[in-house]
N, C-alpha and C positions, 0 to 999 in steps of 0.2 A: 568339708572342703569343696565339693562338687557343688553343694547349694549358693557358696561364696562364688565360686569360677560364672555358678550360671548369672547369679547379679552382677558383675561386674561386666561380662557381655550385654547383659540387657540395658543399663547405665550407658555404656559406651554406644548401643545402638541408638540410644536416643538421643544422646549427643550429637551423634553424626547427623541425625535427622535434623536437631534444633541447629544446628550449623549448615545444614543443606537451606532450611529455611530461612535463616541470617542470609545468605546468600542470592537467595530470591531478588529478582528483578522484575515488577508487574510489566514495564514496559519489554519485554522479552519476555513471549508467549510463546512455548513449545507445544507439541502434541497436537496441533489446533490441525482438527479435521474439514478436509477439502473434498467434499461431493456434488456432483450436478449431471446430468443427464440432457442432449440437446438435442440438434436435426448432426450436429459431426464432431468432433471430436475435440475440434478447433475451439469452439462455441463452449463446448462444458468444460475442458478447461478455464477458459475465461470466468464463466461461470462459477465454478469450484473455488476459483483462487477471490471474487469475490466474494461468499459466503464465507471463506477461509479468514479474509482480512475482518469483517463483520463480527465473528465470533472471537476474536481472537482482541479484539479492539474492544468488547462489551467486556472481557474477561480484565482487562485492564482500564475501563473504566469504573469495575464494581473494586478496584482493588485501592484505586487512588479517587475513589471519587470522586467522578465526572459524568459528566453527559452523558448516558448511554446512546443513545436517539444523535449520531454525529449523521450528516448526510455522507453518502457514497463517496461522494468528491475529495472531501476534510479528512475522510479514514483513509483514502488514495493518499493525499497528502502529508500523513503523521509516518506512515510506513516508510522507514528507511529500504528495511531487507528483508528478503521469504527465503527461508532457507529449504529443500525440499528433504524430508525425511523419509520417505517413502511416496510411492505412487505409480498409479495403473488407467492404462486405457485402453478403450473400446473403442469400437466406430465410432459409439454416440456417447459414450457414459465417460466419467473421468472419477477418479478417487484418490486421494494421498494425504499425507499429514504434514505438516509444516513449522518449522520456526519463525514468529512473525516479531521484528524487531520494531519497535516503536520510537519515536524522536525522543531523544535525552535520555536510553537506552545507556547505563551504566553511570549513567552521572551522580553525583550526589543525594541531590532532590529524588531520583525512582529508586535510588537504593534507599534513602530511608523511609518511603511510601511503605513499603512492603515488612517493615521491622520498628520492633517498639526499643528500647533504650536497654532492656535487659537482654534484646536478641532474641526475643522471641517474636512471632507476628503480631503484627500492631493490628488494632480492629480498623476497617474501614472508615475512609471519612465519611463523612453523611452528605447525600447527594444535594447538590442545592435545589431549591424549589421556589414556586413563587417568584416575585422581579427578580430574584436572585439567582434563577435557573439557566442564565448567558453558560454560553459554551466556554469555558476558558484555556488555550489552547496549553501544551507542554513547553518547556525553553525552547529557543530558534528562532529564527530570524520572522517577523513578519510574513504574513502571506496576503498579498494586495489582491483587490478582488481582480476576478474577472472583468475585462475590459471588452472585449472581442471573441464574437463565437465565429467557425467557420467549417466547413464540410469541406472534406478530404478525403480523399481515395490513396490506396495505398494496394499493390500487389507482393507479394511472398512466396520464396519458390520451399518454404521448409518453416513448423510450427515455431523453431528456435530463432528463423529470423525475424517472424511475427511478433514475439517475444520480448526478443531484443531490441526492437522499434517499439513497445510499448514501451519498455522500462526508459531507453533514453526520454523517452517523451514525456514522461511521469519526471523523471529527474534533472530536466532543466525549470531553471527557475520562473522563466515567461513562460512556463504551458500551466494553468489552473486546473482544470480536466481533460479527460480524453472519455467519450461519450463512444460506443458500439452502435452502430444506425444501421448496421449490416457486417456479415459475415461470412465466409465460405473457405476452402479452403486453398483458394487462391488468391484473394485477397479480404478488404475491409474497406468501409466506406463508414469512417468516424466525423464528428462531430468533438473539434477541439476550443477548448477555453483557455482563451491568449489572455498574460497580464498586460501584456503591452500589442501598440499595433502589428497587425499582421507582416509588413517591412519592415518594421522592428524585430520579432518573434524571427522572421526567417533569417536575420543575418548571425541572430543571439543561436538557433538551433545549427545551424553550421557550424560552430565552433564548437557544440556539441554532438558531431559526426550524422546528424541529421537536414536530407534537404527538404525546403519546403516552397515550392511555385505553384503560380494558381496555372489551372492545365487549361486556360487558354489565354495568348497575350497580349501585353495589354494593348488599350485601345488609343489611336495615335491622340497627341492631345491632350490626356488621360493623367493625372499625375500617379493613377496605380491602377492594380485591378478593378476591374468590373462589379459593383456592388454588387453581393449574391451570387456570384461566380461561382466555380465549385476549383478548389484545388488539388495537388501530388504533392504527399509526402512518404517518407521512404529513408533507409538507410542511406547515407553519401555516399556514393559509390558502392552499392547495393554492399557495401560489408554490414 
């Protein structure tokens, strides 16, 4: 009876597992480790969360095969949400683990990435290679290139408003990247990649609680700023 009771736990333990594994979503990476070391605090976080995204983006590209080799910018752009699972900081050092969601994160297509037809894991697809090796991106809208680069200063009286200006900024549609050209931790002096023009981009980021002016005006006659100018952006109304 005892040797019965014990197989019957161990059958059901393994059940549970092969149904944790049906479950499995490649585009929703947990666990994913976040370390960096800088001149403050400010700095390696930034740092950690991109290695965080890197690792966490390779781990789901070996799952659905794709591109490992995404540039920094495209792996900014796939990531919906970081979920924070732990973490610690230091003047200079930052460390924590994270949940990193990926675009089309429970939809059909990454749910059956990750499982074969019996419900167990399916093997990987095979990476492409040769003229076949294009980046192919996950479901979602178009991403239009980069149209417009421009330099921005920005000041922060606390790491979460810093933060919070990143992430609005990543999550509208006219920004393609957001570039660190400087750091401290009172402010940032980025370098951002507009899908559309800079006139355009700042009336499109005001609607998403973000202001963006070139910090000096324009010039009379001028139909806009100053080619080369440097501009301020910032929360609207510093929330």
């Amino acid at each position: 009876m005892a040797l019965s009771l014990i197989g019957v736990q161990a059958a059901a333990s393994v059940a549970v597992s092969t149904a944790a594994l049906a479950q499995d979503d490649p585009a929703v990476q947990r666990g994913v480790p976040a370390e960096a070391t800088a001149a403050n605090a400010v700095l390696a976080r930034e740092r950690a969360i991109a290695n965080a995204q890197r690792i966490a983006y390779q781990r789901y590209a070996a799952a659905v095969g794709r591109d490992p080799n995404a540039s920094a910018s495209t792996i900014e752009s796939l990531v919906t949400s970081m979920v924070v699972e732990q973490e610690r900081s230091t003047l200079n050092g930052y460390s924590g683990r994270y949940t990193v969601r990926f675009r089309g994160a429970g939809s059909s297509s990454s749910a059956s990435a990750g499982t074969g037809a019996s419900g167990a894991p399916a093997a990987p697809r095979p990476a492409p290679s040769g003229d076949n090796a294009a980046y192919v991106p996950p479901p979602g809208p178009p991403l239009n290139p980069v149209a417009a680069l421009l330099d921005a200063r920005t000041n922060f009286r606390s790491l979460e408003e810093w933060l919070a200006l990143r992430r609005r900024l990543l999550a509208q549609p006219s920004v393609g990247s957001v570039e660190i050209l400087a750091i401290s931790t009172e402010g940032a002096r980025l370098r951002i990649g507009l899908r559309t023009p800079p006139a355009t981009a700042a009336q499109e980021l005001a609607a998403g609680g973000i202001a963006l002016a070139p910090a000096q005006p324009p010039v009379p006659g001028m139909p806009g700023p100053v080619p080369g100018s440097e501009w301020r952006v910032g929360l609207a109304g510093g929330a």
